[in-house]
Backbone as JSON Lines, residues from 0, in Angstrom:
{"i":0,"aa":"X","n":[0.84,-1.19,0.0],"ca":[0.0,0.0,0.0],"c":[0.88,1.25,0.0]}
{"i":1,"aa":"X","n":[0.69,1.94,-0.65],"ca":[1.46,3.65,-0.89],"c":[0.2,4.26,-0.59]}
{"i":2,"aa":"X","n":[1.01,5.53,0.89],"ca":[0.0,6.53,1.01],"c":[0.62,7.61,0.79]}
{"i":3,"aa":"X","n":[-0.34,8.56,0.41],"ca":[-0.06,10.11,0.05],"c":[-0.81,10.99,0.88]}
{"i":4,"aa":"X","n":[0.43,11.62,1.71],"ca":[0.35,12.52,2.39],"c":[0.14,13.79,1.85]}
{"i":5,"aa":"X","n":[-1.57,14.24,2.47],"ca":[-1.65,15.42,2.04],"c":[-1.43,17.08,2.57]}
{"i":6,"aa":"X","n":[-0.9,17.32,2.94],"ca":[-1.08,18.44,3.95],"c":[-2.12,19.83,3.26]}
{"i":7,"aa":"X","n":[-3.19,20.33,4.01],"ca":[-3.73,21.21,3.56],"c":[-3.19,22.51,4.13]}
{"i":8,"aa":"X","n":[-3.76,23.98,2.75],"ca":[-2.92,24.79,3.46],"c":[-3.23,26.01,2.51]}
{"i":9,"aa":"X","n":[-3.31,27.26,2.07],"ca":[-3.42,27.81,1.47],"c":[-2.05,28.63,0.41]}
{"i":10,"aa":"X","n":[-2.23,28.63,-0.84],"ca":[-0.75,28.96,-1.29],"c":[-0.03,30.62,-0.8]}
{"i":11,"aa":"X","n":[0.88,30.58,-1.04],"ca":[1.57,32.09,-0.91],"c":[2.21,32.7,0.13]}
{"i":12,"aa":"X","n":[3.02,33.51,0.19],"ca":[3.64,33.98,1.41],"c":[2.41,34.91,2.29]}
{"i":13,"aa":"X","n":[1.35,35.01,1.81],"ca":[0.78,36.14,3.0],"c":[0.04,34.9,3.76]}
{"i":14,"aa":"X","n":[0.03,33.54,3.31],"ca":[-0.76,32.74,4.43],"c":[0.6,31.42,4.87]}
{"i":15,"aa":"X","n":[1.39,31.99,4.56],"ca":[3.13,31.09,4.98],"c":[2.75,30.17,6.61]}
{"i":16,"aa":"X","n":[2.62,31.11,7.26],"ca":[2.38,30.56,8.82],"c":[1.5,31.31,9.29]}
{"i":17,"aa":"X","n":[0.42,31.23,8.77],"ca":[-1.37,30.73,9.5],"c":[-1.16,29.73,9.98]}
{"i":18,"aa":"X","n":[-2.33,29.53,10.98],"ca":[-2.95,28.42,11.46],"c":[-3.38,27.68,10.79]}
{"i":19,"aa":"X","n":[-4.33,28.45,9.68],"ca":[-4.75,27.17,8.25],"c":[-4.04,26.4,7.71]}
{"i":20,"aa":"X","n":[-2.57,27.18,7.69],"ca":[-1.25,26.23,6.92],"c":[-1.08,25.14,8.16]}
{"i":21,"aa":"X","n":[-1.39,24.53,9.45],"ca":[-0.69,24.05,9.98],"c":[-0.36,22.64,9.43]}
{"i":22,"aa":"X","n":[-1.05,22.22,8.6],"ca":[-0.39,20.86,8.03],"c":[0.93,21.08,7.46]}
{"i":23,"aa":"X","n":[0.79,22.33,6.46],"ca":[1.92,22.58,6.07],"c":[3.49,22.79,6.37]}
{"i":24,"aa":"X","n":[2.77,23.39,7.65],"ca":[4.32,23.98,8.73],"c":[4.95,22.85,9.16]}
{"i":25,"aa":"X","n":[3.63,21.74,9.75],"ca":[4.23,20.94,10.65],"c":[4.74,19.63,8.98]}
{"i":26,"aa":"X","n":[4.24,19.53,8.11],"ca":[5.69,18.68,7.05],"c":[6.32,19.64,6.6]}
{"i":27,"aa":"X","n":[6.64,20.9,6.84],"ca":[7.75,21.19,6.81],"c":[9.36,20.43,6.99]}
{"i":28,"aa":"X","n":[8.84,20.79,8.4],"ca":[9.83,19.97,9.6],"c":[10.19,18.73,9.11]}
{"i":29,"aa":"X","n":[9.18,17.73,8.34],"ca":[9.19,16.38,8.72],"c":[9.21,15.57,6.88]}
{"i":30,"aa":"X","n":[9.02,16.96,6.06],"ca":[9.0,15.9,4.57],"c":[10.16,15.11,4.24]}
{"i":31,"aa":"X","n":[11.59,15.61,4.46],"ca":[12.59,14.74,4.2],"c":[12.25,12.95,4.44]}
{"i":32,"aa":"X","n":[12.26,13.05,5.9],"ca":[11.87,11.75,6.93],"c":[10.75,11.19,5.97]}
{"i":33,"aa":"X","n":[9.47,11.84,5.65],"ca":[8.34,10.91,5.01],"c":[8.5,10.86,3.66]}
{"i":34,"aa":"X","n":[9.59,11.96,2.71],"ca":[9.86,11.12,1.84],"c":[10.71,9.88,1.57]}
{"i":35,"aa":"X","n":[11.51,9.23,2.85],"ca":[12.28,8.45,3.0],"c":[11.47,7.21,3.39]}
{"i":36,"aa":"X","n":[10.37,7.09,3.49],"ca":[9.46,6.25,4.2],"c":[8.99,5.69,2.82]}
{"i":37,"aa":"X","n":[9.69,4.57,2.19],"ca":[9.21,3.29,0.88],"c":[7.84,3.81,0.49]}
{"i":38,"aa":"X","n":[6.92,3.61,1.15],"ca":[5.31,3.31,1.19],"c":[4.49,4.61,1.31]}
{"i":39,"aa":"X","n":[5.55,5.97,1.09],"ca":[5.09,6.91,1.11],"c":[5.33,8.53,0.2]}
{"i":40,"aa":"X","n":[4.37,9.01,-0.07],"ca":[4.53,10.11,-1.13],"c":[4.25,11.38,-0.76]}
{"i":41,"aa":"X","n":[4.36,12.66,-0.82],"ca":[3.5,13.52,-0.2],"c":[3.06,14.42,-1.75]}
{"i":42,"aa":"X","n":[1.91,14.7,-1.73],"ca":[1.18,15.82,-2.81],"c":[0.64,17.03,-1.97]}
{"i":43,"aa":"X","n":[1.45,18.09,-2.16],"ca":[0.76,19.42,-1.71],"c":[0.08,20.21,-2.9]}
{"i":44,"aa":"X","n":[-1.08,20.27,-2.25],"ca":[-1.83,20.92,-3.02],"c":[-1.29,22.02,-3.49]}
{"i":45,"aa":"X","n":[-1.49,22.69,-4.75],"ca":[-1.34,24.47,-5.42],"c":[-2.66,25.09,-5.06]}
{"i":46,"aa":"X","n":[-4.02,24.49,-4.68],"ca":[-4.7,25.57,-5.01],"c":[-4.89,26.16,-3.42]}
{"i":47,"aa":"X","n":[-6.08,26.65,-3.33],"ca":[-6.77,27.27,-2.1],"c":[-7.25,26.47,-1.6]}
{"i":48,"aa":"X","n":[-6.99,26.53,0.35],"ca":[-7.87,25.4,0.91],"c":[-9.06,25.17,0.21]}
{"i":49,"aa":"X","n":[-9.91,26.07,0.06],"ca":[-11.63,25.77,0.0],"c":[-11.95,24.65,-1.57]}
{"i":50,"aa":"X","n":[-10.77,24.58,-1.98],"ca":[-10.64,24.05,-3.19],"c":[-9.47,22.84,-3.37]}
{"i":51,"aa":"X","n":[-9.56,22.23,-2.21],"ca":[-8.06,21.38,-1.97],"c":[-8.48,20.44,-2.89]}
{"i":52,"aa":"X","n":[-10.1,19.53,-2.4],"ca":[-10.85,18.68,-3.5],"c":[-10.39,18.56,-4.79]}
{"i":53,"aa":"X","n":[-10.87,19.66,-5.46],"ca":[-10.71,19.86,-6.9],"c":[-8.83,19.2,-7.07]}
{"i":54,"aa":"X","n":[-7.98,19.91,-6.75],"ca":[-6.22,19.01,-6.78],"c":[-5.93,17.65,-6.01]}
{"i":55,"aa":"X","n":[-6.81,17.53,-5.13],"ca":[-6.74,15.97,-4.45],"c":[-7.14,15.05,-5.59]}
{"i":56,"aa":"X","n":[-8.36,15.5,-6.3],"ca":[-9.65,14.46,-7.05],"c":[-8.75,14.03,-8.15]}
{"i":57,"aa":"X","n":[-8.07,15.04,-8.86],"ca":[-7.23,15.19,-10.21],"c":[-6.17,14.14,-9.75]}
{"i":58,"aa":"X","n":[-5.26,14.16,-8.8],"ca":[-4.36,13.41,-8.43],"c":[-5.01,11.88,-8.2]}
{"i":59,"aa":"X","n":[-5.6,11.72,-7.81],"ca":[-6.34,10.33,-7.44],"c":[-6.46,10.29,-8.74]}
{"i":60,"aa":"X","n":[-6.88,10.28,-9.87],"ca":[-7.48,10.03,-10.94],"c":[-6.11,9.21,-12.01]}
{"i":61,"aa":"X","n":[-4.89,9.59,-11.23],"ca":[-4.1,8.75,-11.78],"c":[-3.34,7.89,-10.48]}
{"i":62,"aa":"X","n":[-3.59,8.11,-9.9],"ca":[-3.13,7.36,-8.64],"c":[-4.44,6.74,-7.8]}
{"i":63,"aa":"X","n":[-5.21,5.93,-8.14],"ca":[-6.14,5.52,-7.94],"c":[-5.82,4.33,-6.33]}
{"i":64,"aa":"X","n":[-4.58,4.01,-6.54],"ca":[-4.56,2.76,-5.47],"c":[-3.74,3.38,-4.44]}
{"i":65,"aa":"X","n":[-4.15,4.69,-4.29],"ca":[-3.33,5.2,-3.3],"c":[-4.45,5.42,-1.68]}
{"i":66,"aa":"X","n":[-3.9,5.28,-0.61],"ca":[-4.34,5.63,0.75],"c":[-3.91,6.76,0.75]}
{"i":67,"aa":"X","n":[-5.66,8.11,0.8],"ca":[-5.25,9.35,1.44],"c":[-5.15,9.64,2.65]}
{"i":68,"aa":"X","n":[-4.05,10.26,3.67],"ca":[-4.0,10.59,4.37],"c":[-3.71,12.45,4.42]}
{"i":69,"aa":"X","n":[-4.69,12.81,4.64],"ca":[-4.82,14.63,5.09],"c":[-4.11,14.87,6.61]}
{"i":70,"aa":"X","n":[-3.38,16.23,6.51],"ca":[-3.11,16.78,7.61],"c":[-3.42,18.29,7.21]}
{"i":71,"aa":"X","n":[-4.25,18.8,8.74],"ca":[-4.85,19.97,8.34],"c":[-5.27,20.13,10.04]}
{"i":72,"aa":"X","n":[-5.31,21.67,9.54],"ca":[-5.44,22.42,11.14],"c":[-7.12,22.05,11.53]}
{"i":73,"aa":"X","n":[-7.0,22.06,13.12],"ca":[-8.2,21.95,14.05],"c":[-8.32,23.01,14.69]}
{"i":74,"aa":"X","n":[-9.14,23.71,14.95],"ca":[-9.73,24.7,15.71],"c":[-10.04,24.48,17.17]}
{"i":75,"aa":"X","n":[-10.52,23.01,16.86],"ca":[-11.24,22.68,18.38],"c":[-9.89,22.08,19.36]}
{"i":76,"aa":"X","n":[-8.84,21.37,18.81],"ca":[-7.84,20.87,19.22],"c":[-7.22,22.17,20.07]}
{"i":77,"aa":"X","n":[-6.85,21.95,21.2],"ca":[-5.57,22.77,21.48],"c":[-4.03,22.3,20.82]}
{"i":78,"aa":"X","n":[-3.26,23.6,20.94],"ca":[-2.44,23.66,20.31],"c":[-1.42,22.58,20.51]}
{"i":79,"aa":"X","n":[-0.4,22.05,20.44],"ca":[0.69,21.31,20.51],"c":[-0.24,19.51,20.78]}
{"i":80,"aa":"X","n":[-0.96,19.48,20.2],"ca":[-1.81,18.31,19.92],"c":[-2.46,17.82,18.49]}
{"i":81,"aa":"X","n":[-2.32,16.36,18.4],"ca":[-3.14,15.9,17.45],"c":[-3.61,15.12,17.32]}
{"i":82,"aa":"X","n":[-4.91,14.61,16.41],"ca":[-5.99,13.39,16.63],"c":[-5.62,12.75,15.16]}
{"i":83,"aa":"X","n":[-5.58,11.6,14.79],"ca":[-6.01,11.23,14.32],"c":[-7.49,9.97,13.93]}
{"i":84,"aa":"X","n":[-7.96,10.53,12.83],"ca":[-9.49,9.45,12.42],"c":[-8.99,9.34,11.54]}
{"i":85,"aa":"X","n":[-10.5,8.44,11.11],"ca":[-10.7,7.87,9.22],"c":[-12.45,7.95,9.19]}
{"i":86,"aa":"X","n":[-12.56,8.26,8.3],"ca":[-14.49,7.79,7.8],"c":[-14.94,8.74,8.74]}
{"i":87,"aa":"X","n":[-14.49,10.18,9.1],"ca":[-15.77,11.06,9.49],"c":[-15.86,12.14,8.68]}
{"i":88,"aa":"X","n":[-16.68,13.38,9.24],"ca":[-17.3,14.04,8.0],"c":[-16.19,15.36,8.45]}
{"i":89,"aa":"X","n":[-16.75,16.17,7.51],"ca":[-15.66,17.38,7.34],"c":[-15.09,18.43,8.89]}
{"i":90,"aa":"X","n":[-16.26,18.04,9.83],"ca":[-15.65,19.21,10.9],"c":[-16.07,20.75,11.05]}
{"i":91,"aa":"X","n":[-16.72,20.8,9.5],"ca":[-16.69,22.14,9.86],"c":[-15.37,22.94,8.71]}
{"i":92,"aa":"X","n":[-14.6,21.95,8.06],"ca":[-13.57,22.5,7.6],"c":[-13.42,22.48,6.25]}
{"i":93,"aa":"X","n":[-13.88,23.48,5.68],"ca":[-13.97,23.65,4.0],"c":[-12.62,23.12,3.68]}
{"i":94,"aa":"X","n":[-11.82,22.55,3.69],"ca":[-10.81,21.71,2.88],"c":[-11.08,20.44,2.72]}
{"i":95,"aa":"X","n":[-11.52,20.18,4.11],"ca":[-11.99,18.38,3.82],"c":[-13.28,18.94,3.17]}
{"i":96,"aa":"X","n":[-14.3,19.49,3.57],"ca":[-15.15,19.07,2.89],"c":[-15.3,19.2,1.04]}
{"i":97,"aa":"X","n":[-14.13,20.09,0.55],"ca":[-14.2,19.92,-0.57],"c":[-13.17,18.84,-1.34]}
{"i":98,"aa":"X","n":[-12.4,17.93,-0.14],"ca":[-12.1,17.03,-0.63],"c":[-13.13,16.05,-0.75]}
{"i":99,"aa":"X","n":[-13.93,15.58,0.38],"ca":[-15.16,14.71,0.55],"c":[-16.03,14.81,-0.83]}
{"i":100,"aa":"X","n":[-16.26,16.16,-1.24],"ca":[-17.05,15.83,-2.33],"c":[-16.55,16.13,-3.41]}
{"i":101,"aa":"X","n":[-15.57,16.07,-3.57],"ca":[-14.94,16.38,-5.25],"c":[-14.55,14.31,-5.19]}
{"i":102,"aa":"X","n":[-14.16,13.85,-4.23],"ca":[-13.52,12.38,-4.18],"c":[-15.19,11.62,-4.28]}
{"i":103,"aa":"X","n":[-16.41,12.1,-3.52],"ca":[-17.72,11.35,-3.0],"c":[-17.4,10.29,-2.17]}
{"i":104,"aa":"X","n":[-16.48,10.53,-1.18],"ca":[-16.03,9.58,-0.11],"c":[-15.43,10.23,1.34]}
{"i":105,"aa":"X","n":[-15.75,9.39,2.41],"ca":[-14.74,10.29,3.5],"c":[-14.08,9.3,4.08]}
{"i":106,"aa":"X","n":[-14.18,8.21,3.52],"ca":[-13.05,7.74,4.11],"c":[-11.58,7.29,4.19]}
{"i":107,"aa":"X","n":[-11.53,8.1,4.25],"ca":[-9.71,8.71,4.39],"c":[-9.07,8.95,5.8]}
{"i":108,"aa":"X","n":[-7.22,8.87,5.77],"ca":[-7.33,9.05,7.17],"c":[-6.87,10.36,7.06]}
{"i":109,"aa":"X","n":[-7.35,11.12,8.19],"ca":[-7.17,12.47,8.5],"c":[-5.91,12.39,10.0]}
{"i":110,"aa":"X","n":[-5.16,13.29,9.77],"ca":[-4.27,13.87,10.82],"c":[-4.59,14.97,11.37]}
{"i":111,"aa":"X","n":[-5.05,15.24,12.21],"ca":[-5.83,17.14,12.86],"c":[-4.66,17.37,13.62]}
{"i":112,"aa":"X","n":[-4.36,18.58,13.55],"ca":[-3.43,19.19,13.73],"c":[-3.95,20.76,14.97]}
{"i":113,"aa":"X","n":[-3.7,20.57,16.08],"ca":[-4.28,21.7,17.5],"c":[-4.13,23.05,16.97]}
{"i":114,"aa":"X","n":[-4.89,23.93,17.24],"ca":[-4.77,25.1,16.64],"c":[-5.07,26.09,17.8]}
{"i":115,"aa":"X","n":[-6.01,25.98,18.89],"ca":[-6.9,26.25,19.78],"c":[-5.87,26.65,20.56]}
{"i":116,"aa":"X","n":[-6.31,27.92,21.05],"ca":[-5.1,28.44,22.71],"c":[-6.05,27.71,23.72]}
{"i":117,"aa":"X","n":[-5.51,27.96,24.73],"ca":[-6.22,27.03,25.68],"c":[-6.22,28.6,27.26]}
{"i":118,"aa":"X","n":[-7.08,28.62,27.61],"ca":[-7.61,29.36,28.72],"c":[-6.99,29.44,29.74]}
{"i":119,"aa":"X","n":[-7.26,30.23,30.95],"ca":[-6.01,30.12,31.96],"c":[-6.58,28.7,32.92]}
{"i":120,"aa":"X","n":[-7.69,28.42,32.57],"ca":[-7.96,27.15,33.3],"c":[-7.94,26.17,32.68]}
{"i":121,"aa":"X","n":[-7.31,26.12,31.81],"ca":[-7.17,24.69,30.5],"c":[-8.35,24.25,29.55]}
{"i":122,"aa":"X","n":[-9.36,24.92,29.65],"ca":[-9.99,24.63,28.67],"c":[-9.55,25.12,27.09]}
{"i":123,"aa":"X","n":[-10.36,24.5,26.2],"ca":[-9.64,24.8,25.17],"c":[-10.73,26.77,24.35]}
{"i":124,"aa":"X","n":[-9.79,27.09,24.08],"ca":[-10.76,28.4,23.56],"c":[-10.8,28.16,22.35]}
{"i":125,"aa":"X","n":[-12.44,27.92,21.77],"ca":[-12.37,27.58,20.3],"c":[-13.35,28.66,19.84]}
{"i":126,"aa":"X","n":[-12.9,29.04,18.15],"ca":[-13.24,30.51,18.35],"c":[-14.46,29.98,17.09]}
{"i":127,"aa":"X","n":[-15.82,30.94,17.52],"ca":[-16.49,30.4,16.77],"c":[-17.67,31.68,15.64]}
{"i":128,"aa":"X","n":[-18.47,31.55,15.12],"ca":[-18.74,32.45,14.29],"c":[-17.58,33.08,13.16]}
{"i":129,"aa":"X","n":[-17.53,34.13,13.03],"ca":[-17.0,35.18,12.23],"c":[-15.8,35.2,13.06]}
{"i":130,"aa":"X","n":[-15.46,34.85,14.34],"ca":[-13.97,35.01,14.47],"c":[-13.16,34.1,14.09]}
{"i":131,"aa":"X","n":[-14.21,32.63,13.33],"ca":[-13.01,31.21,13.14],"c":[-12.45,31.66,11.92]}
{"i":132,"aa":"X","n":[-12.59,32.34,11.18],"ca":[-12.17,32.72,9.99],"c":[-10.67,33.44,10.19]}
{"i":133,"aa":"X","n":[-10.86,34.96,11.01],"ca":[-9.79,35.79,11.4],"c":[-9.13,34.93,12.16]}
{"i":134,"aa":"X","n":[-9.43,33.86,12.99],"ca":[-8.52,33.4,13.65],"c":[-7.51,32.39,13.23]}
{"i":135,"aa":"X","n":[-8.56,31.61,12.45],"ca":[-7.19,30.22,11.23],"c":[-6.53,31.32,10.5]}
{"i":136,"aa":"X","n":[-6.84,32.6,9.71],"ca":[-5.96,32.57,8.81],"c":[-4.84,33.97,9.82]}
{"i":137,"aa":"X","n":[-5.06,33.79,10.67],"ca":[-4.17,34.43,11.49],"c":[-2.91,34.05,11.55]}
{"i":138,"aa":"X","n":[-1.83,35.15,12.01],"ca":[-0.47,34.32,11.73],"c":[-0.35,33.87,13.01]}
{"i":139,"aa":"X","n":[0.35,32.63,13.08],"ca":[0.86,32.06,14.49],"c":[2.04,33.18,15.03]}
{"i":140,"aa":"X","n":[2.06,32.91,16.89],"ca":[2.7,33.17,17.39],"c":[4.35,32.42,17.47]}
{"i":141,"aa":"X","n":[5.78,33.18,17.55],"ca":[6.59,32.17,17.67],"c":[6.84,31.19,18.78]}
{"i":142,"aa":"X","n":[5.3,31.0,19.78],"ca":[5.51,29.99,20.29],"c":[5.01,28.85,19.67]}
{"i":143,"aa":"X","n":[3.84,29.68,19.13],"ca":[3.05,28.3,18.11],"c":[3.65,28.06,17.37]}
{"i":144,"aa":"X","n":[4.6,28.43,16.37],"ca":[5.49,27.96,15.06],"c":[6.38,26.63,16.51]}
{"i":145,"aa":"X","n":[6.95,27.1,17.25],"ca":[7.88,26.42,18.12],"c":[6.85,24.61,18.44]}
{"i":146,"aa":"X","n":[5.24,25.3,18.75],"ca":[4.54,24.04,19.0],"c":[4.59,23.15,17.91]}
{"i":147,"aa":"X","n":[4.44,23.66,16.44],"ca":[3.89,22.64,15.53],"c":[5.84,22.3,15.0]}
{"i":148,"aa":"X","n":[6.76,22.85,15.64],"ca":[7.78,21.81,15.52],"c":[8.02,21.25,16.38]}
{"i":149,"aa":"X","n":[7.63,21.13,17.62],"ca":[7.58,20.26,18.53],"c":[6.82,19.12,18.27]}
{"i":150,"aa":"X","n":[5.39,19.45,18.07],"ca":[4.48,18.48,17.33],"c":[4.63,17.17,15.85]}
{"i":151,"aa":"X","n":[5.62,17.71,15.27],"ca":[5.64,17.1,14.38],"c":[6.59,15.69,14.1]}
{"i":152,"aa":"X","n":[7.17,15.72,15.05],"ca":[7.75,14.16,15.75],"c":[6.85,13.68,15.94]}
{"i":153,"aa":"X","n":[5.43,13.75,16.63],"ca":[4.58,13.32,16.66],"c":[3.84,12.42,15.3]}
{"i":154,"aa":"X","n":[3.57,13.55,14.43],"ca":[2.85,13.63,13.11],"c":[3.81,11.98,12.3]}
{"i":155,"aa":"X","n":[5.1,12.39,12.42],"ca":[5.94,11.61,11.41],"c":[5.96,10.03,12.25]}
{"i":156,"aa":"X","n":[6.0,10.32,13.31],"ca":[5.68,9.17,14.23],"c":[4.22,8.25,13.94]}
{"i":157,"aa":"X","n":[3.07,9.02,13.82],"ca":[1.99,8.74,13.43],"c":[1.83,8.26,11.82]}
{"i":158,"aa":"X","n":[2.66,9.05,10.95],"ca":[3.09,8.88,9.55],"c":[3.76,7.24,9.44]}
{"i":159,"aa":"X","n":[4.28,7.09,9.99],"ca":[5.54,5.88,10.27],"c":[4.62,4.18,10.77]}
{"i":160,"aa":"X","n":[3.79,4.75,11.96],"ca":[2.73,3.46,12.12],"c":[2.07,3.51,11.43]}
{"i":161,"aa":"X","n":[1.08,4.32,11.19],"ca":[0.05,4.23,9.66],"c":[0.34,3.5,8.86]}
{"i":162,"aa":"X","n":[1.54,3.36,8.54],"ca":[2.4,2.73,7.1],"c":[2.71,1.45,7.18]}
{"i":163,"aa":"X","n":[3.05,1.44,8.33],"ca":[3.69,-0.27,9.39],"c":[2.7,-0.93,9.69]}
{"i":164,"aa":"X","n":[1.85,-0.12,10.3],"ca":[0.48,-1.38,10.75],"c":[-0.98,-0.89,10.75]}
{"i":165,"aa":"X","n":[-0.62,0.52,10.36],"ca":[-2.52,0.88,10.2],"c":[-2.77,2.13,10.89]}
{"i":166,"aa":"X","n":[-3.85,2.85,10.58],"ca":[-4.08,3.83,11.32],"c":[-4.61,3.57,12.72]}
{"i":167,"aa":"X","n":[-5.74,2.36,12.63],"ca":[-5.74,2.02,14.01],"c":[-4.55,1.99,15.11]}
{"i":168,"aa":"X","n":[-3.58,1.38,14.6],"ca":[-2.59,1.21,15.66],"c":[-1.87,2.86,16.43]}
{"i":169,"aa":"X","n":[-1.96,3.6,15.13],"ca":[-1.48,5.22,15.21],"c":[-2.68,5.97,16.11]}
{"i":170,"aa":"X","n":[-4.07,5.41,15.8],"ca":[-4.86,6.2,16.84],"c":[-4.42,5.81,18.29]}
{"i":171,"aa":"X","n":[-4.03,4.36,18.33],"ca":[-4.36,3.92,19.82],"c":[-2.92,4.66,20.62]}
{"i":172,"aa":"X","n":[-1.98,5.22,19.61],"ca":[-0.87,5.51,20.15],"c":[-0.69,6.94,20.03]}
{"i":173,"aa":"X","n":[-1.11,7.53,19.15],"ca":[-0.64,9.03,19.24],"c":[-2.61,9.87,19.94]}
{"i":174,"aa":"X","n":[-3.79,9.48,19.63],"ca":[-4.73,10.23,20.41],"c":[-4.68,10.41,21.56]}
């Protein structure tokens, strides 16, 4: 099985290090390592999140026997954290969901990536209405750039079992 790692993210230097880019930031750190991984490829999208679908769908169309795996920022996650699933629905997050329906499938595995500051009492602050917008495409702080390279040992770690024995095994170890 060959999977292709997708990281979502928007193109250009004015959205470089958003929160939206965090898939991006965090394979930054880590594409060398997962292009060294046999069983693995990474495709970054060119277009605009809201349109990741449309460059995912095209790519599948010649790579048909490939396992997608997405990495893409969470809102609800706090920061220096990540979940991975497979087979749920978009979240709330116009990238998956225009992968979901440009592909007519969700089941794929997804990597979520923490985005969320967290409160002085640890809850997580997730920003909602008209501020989730200003707030993903906001630029990170250099502690958050510092989190999603901290984080991403994680990610490649999770990248690494996925490949070896399944995403199950990567949920039971990195959620």
């Amino acid at each position: 099985m060959i999977y292709t790692i997708v990281p979502l993210g928007n193109p250009g230097k004015e959205y470089e290090n958003t929160r939206h880019n965090a898939g991006r930031v965090v394979l930054s750190h880590i594409e060398e390592d997962v292009k060294n991984i046999s069983s693995c490829e990474v495709f970054v999208p060119t277009t605009f999140m809201n349109e990741s679908g449309r460059a995912v769908s095209e790519y599948f169309k010649y790579h048909e026997d490939r396992e997608l795996v997405v990495i893409y920022d969470d809102k609800d996650l706090p920061i220096g954290s990540i979940r991975i699933s497979y087979d749920r629905g978009d979240g709330g997050h116009n990238g998956v969901k225009s992968i979901i329906e440009s592909l007519g499938k969700k089941d794929f595995i997804r990597i979520r990536i923490g985005v969320a500051k967290l409160n002085e009492d640890g809850t997580v602050n997730t920003p909602t209405g008209e501020e989730t917008a200003k707030y993903v495409l906001g630029r990170m702080s250099e502690d958050e750039i510092v989190s999603m390279k901290v984080i991403s040992t994680n990610v490649l770690g999770s990248i690494r079992t996925i490949s070896e024995v399944g995403y199950q095994k990567a949920m039971e170890k990195y959620n």
